[in-house]
MDAnalysis code that builds the backbone (N, CA, C; Angstrom):
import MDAnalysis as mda
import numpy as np

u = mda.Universe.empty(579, n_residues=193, atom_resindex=np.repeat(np.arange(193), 3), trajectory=True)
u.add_TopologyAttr("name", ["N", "CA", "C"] * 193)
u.add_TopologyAttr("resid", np.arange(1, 194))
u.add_TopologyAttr("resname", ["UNK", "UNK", "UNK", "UNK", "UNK", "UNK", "UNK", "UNK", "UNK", "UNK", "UNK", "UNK", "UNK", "UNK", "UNK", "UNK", "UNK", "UNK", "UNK", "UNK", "UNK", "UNK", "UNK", "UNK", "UNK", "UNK", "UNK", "UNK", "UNK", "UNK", "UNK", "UNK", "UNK", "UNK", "UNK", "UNK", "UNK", "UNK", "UNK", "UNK", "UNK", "UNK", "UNK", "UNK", "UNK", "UNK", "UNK", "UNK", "UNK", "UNK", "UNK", "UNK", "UNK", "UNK", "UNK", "UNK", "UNK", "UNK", "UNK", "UNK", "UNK", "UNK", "UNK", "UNK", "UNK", "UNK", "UNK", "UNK", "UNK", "UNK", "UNK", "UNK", "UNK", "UNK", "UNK", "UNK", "UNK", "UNK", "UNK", "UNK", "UNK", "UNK", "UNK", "UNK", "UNK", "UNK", "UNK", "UNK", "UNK", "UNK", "UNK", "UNK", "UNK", "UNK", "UNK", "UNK", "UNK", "UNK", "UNK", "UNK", "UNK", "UNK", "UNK", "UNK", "UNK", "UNK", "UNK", "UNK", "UNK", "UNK", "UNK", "UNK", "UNK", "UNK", "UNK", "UNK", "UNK", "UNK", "UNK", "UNK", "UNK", "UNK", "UNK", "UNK", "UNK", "UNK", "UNK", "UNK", "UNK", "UNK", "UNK", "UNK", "UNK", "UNK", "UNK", "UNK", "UNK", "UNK", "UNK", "UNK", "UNK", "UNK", "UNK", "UNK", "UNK", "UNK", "UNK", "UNK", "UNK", "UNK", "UNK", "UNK", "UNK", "UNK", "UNK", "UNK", "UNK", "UNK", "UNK", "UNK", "UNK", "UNK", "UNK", "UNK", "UNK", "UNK", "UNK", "UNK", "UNK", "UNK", "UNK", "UNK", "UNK", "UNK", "UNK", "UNK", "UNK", "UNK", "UNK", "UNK", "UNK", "UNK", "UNK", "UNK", "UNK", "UNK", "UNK", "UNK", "UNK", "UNK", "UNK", "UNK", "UNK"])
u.atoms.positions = np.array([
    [0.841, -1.191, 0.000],
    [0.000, 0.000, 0.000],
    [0.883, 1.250, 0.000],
    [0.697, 2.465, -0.456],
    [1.583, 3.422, -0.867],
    [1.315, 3.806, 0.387],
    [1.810, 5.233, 1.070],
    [2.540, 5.880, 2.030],
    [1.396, 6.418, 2.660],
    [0.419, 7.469, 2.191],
    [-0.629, 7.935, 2.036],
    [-2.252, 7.124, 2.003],
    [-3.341, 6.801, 2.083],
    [-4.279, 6.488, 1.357],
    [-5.424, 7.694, 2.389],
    [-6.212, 8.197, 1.239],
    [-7.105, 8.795, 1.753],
    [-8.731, 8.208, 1.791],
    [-9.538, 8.174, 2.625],
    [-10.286, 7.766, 2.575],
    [-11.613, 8.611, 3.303],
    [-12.574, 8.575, 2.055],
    [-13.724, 9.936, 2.383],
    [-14.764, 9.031, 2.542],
    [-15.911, 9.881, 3.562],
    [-16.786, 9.133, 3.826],
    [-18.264, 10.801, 3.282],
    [-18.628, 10.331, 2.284],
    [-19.800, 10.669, 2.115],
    [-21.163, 11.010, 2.710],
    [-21.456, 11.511, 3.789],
    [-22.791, 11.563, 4.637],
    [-24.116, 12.232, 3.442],
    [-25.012, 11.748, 4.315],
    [-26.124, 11.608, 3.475],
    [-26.847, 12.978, 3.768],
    [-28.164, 13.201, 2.530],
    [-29.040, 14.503, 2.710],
    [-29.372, 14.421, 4.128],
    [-29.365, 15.949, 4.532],
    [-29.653, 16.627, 6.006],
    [-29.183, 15.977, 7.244],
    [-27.211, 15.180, 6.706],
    [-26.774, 14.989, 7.952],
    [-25.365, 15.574, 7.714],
    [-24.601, 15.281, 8.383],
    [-23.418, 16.384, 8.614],
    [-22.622, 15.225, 9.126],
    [-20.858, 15.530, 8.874],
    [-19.476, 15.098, 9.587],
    [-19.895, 14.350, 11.056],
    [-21.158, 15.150, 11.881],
    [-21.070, 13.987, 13.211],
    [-22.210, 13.091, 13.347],
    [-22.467, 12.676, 11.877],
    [-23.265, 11.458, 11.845],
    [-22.962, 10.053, 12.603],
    [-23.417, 9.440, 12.971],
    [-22.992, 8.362, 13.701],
    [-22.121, 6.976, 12.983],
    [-22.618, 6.936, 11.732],
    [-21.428, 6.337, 11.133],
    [-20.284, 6.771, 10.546],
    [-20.143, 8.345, 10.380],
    [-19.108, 9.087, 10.226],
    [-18.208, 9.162, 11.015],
    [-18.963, 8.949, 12.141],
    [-17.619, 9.112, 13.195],
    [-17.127, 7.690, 13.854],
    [-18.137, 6.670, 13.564],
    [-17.477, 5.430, 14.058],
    [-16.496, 4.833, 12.993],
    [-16.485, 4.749, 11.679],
    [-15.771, 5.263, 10.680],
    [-14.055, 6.083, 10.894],
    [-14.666, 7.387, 11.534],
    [-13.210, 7.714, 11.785],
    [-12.643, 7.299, 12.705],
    [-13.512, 6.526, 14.204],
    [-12.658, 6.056, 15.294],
    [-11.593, 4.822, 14.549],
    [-12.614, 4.084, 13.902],
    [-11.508, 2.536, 12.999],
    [-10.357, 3.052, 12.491],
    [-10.182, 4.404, 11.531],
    [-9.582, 4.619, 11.097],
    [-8.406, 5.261, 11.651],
    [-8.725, 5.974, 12.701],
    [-7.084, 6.280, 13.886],
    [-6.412, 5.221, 14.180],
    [-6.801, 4.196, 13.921],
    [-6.000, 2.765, 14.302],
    [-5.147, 2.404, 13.154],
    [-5.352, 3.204, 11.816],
    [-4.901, 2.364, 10.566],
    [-3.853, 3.422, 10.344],
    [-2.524, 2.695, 10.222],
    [-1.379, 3.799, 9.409],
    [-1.311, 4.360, 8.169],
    [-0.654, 5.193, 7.863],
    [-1.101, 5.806, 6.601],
    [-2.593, 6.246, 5.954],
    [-3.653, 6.248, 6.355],
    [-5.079, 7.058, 6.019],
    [-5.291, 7.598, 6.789],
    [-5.474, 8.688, 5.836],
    [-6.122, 10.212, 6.245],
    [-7.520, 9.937, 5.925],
    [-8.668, 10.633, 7.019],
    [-9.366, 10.582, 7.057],
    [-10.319, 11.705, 6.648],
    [-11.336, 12.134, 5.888],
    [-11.993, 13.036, 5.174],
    [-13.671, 13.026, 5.147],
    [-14.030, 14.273, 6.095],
    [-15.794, 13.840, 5.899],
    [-16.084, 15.513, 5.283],
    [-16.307, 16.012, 4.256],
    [-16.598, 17.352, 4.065],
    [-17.773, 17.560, 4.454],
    [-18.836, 18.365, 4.585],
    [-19.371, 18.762, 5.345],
    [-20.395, 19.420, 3.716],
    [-21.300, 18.905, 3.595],
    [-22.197, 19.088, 2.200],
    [-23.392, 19.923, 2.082],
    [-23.576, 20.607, 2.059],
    [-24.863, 21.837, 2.143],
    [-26.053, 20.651, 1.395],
    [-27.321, 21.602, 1.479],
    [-28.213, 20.647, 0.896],
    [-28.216, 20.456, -0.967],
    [-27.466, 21.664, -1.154],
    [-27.778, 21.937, -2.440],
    [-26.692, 21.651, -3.424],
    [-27.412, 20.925, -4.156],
    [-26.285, 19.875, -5.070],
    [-25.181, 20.344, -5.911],
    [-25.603, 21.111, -6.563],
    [-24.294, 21.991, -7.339],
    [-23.023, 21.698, -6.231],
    [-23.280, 22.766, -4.987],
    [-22.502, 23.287, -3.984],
    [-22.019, 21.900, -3.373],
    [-22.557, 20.569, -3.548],
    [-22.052, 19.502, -2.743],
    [-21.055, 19.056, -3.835],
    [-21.853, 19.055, -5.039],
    [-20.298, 18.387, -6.111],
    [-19.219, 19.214, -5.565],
    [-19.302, 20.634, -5.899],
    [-18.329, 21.628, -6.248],
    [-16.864, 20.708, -5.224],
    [-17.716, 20.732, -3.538],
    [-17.036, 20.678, -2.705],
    [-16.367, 19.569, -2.708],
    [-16.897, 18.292, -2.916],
    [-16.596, 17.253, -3.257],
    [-15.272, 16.950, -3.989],
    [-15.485, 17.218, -5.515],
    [-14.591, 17.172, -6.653],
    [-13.533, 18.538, -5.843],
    [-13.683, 19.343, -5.161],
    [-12.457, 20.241, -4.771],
    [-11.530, 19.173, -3.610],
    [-12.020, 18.854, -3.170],
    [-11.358, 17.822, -1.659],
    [-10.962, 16.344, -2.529],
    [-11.726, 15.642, -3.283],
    [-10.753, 14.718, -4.104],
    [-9.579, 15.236, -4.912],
    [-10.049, 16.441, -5.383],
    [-8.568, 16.908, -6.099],
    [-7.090, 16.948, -5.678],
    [-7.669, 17.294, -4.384],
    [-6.622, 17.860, -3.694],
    [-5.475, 16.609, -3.427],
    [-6.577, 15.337, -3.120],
    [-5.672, 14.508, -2.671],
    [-4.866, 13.482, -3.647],
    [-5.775, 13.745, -4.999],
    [-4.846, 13.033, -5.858],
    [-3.329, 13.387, -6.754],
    [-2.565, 12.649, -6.902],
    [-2.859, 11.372, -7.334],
    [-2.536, 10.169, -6.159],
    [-2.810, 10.502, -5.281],
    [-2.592, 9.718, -4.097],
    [-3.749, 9.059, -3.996],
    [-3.598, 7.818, -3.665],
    [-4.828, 6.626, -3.963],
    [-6.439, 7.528, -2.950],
    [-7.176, 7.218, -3.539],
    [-8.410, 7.994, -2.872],
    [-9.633, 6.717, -2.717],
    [-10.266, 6.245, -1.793],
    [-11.625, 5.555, -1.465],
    [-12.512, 6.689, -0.658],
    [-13.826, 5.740, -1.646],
    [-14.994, 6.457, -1.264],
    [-16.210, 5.763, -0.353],
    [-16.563, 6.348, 0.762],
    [-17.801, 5.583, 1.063],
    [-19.057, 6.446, 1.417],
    [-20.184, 6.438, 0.683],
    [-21.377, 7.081, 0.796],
    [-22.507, 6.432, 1.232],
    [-23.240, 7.013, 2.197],
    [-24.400, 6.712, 2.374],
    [-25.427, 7.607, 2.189],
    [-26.475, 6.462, 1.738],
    [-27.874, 7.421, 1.511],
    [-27.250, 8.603, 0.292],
    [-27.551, 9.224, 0.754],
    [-27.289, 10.278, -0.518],
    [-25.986, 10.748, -0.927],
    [-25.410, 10.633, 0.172],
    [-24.010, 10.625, -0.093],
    [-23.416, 9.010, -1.335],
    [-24.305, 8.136, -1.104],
    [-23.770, 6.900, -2.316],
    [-23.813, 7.814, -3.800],
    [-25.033, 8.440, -3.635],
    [-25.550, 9.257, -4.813],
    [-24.603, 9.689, -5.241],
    [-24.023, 10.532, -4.961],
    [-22.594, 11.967, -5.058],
    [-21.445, 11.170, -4.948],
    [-21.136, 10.005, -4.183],
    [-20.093, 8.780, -4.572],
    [-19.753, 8.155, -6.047],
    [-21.341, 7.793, -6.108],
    [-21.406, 7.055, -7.367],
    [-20.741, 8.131, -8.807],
    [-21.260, 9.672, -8.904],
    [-20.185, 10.539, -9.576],
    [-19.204, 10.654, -9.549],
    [-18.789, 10.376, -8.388],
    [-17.286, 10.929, -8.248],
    [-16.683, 9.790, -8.323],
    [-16.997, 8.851, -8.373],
    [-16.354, 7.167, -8.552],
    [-16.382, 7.133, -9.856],
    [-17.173, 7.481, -10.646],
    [-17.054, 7.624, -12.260],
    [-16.316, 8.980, -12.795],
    [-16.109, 9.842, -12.390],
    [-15.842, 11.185, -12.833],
    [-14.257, 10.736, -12.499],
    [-13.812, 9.924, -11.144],
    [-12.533, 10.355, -10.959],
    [-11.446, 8.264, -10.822],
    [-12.619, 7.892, -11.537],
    [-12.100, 6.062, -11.788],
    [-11.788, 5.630, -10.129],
    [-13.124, 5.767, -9.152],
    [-12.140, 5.431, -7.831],
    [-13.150, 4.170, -7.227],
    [-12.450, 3.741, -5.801],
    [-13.593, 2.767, -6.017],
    [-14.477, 3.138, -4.467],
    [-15.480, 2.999, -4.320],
    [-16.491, 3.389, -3.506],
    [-17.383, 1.707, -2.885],
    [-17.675, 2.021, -1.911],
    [-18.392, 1.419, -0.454],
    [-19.838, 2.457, -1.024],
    [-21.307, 1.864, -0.676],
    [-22.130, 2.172, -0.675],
    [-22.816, 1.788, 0.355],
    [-23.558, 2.857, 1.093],
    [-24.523, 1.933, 2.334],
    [-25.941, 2.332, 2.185],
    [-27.092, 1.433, 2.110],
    [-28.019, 1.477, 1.899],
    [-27.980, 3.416, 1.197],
    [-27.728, 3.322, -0.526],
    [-27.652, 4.488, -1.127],
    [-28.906, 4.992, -1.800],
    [-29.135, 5.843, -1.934],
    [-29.909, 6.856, -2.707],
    [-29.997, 6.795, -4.161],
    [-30.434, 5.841, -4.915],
    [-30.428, 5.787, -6.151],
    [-31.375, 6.452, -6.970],
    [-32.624, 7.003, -7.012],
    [-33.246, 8.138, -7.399],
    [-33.201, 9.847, -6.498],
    [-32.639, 10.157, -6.143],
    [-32.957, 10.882, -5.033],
    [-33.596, 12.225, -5.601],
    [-33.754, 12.584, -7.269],
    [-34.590, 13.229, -7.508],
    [-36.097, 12.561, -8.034],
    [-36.349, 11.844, -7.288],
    [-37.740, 11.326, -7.084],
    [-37.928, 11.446, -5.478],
    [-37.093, 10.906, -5.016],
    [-37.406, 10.556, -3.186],
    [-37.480, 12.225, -2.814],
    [-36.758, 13.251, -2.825],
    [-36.677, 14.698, -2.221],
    [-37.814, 15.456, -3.131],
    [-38.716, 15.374, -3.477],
    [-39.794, 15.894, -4.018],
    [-40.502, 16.337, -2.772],
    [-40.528, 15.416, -1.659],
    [-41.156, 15.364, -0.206],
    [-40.596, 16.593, 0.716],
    [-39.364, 16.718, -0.099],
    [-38.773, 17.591, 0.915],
    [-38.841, 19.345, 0.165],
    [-39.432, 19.990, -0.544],
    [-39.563, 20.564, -1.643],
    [-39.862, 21.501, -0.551],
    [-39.274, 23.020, -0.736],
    [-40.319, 23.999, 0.552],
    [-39.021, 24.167, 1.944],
    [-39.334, 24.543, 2.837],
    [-38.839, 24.749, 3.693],
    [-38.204, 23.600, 4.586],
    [-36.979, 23.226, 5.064],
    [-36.177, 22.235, 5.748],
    [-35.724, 22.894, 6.910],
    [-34.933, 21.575, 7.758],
    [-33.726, 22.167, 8.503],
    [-32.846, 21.326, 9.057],
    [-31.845, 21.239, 8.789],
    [-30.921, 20.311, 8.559],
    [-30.816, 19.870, 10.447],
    [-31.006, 18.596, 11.076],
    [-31.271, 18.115, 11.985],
    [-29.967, 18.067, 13.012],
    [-28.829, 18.740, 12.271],
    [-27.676, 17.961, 12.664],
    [-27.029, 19.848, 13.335],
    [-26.870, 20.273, 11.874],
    [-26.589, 21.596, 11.955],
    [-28.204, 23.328, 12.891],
    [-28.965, 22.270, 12.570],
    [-30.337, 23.943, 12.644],
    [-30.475, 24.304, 11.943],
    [-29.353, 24.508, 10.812],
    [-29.610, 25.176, 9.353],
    [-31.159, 24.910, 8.856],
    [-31.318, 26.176, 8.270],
    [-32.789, 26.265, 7.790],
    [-32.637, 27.315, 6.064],
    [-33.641, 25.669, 5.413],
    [-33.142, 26.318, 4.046],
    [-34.453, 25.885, 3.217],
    [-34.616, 26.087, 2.072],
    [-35.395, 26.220, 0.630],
    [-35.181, 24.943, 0.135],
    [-35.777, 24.117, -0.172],
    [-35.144, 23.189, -1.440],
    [-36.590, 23.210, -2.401],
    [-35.867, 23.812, -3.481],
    [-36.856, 24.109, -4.892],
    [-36.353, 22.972, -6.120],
    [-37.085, 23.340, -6.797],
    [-36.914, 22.574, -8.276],
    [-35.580, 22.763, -8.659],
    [-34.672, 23.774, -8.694],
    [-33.908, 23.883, -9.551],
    [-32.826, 22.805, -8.538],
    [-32.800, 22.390, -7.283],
    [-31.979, 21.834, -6.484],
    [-32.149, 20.120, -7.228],
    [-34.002, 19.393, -7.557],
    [-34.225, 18.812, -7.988],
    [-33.404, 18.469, -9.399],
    [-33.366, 19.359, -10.215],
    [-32.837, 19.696, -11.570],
    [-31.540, 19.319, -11.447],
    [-30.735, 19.751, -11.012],
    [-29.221, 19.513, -9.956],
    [-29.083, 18.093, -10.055],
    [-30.091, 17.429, -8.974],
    [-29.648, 16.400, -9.082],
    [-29.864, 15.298, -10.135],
    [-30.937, 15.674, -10.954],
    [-30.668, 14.736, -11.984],
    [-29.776, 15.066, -13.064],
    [-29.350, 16.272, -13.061],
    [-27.914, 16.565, -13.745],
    [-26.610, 15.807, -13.263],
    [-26.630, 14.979, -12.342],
    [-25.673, 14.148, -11.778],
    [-25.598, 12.827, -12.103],
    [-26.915, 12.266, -12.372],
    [-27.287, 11.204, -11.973],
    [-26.327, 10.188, -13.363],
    [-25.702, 9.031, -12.868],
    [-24.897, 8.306, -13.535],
    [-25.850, 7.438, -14.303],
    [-25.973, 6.753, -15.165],
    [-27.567, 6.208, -16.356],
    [-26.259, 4.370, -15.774],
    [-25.078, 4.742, -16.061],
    [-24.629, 3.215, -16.236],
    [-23.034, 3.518, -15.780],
    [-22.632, 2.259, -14.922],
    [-21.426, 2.200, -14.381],
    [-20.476, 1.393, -15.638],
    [-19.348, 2.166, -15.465],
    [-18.418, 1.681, -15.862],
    [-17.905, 0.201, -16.404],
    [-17.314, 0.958, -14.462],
    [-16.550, -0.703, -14.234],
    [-17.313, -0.907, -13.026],
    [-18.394, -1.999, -12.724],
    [-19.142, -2.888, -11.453],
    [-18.042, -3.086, -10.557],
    [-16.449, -3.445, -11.095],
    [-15.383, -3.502, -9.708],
    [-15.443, -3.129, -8.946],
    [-15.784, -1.514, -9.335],
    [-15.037, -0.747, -8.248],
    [-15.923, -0.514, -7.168],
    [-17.064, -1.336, -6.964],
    [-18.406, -0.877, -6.174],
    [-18.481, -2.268, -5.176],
    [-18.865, -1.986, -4.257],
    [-19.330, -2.322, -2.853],
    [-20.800, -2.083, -2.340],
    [-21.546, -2.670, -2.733],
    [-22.733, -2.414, -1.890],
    [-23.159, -3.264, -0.631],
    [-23.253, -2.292, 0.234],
    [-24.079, -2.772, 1.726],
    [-25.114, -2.100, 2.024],
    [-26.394, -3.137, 1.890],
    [-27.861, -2.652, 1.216],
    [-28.572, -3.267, 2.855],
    [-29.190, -2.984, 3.343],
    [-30.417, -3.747, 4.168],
    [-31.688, -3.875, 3.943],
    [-32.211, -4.966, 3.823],
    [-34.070, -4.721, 3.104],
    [-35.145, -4.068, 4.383],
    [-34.689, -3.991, 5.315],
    [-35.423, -2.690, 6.549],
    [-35.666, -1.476, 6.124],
    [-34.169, -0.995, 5.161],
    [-34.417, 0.178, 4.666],
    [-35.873, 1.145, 4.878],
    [-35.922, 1.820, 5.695],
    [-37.664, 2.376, 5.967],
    [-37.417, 3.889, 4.926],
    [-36.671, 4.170, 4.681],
    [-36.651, 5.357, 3.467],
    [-36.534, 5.391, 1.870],
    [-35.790, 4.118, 1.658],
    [-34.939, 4.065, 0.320],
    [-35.671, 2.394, 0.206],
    [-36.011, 2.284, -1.150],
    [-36.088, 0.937, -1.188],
    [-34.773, -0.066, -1.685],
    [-34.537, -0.788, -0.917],
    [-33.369, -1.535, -1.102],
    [-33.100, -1.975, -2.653],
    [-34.139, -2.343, -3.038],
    [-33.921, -3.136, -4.183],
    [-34.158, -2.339, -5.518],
    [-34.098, -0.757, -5.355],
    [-32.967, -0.271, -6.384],
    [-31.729, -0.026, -6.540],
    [-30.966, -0.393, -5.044],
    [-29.941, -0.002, -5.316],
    [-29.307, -1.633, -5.886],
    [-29.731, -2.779, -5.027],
    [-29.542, -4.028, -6.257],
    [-29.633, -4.398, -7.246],
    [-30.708, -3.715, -8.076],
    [-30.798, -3.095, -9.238],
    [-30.006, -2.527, -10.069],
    [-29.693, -1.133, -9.355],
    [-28.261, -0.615, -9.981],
    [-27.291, -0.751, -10.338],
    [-26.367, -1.649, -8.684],
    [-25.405, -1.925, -9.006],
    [-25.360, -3.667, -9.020],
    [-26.381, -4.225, -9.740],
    [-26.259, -5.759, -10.364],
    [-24.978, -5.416, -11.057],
    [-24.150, -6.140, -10.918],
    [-23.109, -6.810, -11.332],
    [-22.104, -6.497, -10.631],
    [-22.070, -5.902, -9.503],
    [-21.307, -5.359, -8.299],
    [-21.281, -6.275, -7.270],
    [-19.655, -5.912, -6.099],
    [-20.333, -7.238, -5.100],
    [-21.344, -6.404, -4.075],
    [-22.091, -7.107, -3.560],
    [-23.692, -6.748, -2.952],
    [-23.572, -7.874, -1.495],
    [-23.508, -7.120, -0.813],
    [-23.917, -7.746, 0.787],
    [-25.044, -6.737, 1.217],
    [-26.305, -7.541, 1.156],
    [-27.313, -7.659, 1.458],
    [-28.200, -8.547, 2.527],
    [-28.300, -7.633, 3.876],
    [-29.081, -8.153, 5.056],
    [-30.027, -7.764, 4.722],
    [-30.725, -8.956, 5.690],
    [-32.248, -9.003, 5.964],
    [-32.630, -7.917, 7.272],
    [-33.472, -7.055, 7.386],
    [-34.194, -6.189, 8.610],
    [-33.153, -5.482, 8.642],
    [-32.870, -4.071, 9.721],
    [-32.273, -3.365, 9.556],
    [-33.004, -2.355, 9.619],
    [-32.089, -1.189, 9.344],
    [-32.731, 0.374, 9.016],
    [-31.679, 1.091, 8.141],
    [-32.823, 2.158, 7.669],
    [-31.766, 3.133, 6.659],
    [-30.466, 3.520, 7.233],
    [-30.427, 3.697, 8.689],
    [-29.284, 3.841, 9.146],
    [-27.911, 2.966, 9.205],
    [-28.276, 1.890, 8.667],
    [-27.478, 0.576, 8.487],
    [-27.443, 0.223, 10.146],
    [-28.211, -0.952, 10.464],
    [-27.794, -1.351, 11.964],
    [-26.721, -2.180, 11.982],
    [-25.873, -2.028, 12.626],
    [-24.736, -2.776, 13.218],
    [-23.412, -2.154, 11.987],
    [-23.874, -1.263, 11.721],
    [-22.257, -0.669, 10.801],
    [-21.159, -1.107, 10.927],
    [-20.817, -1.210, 12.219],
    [-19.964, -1.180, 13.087],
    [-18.695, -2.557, 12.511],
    [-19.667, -3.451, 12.729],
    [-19.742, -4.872, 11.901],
    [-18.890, -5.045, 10.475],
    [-18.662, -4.167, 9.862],
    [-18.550, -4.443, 7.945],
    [-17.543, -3.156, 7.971],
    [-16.968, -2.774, 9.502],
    [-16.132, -1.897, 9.284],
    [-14.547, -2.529, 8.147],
    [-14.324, -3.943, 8.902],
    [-13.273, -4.864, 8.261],
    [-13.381, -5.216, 6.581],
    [-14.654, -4.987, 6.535],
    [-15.419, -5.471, 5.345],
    [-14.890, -4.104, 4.255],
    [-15.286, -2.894, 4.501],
    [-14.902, -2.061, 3.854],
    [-13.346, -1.521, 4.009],
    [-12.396, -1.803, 4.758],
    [-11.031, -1.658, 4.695],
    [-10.266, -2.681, 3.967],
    [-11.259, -4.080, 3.386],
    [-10.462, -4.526, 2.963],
    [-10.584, -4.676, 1.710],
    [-11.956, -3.934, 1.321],
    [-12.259, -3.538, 0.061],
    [-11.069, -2.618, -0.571],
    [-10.711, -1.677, 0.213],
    [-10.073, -0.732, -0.691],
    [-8.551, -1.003, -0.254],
    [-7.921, -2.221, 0.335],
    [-6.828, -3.277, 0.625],
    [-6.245, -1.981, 1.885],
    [-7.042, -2.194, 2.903],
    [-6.097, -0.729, 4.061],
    [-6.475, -1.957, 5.013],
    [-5.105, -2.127, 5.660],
    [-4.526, -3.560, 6.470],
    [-4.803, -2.568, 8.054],
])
C-alpha cells in the first residue's frame, strides 16, 4: 500500500461530519497507518455539494483515494467514482434521489446543523444533472444494502449496481444497523490492512 491512502466518507441529505457512522468510521480509522481521514461537510444543495466534493478529491490526488457514501451521499459517490475512476463502499444508497426529495420541496432544517433552508426545483434539476444512467466498471463498487431500509427501497440499489459485489441483510434500518460490523469489510475492500 503506498505511504498515504485517503479515505472519504460521504454523509447523506440533512446529515453532517457527526453522523454516527461518520464518526465510528473515523474512530476505525485512527487505528490504521497511513489514512487520512476526510468527511466534508455538504450543504443541501447539489451543485454546492459536487463543487465541494470534486475540490477535496482533487486535492488529494494522485494519491490513492476511497470512497464511502451513504444514503445520498452513495448518490454523489457514485459521480465521483465515475468522474474520478475510484472505487467506492455504498450503504443502503440513494439511487433516485430526484424522485425521493420531491417530499422535501419547501422549507427544511438540517437536523444535525439547525440550518434552515429552501429546497426548490432547480436543487431537484441539480440532481438529476448528476445522476450516472450506467457504471463503468461494477469492480469498483461495494454495496451494503439492508431490506429494513424504511426510506430508500433496497432493491434499487440491487438493481443498480447488479453486477457489483452486494452484501445484502435481511431487517435493519436506513441507518445501516450494526455498521460497526462491515467496518473490516470495507477496509479490505479498498486493501487498508
Amino acid at each position: 500500500m503506498p505511504d498515504t491512502f485517503h479515505l472519504f466518507y460521504i454523509h447523506g441529505f440533512n446529515s453532517s461530519p457527526q453522523s454516527a457512522k461518520a464518526r465510528l468510521l473515523g474512530d476505525a480509522v485512527c487505528a490504521k497507518a497511513g489514512v487520512r481521514y476526510h468527511v466534508p461537510a455538504l450543504p443541501y444543495n447539489p451543485q454546492q455539494a459536487r463543487a465541494i466534493l470534486e475540490d477535496a478529491i482533487l486535492q488529494c490526488l494522485p494519491e490513492p483515494v476511497g470512497l464511502v457514501g451513504s444514503s445520498m451521499g452513495g448518490f454523489y459517490g457514485t459521480y465521483m467514482a465515475e468522474k474520478f475512476d475510484l472505487p467506492l463502499v455504498l450503504i443502503n444508497p440513494a439511487v433516485r434521489p430526484f424522485e425521493l426529495l420531491r417530499d422535501y420541496l419547501g422549507e427544511n432544517e438540517n437536523i444535525y446543523t439547525g440550518e434552515k433552508y429552501s429546497f426548490t426545483e432547480e436543487h431537484i434539476q441539480q440532481l438529476k444533472d448528476l445522476d450516472v444512467e450506467s457504471l463503468t466498471r461494477p469492480e469498483r463498487y461495494l454495496l451494503l444494502t439492508q431490506t429494513g431500509d424504511e426510506v430508500l427501497d433496497y432493491r434499487q440499489g440491487m438493481e443498480k449496481y447488479a453486477g457489483c459485489r452486494q452484501l445484502v441483510e435481511q431487517g435493519g434500518s436506513h441507518g445501516f444497523d450494526g455498521f460497526e460490523r462491515h467496518l473490516n469489510t470495507i477496509f479490505g475492500f479498498f486493501g487498508i490492512r
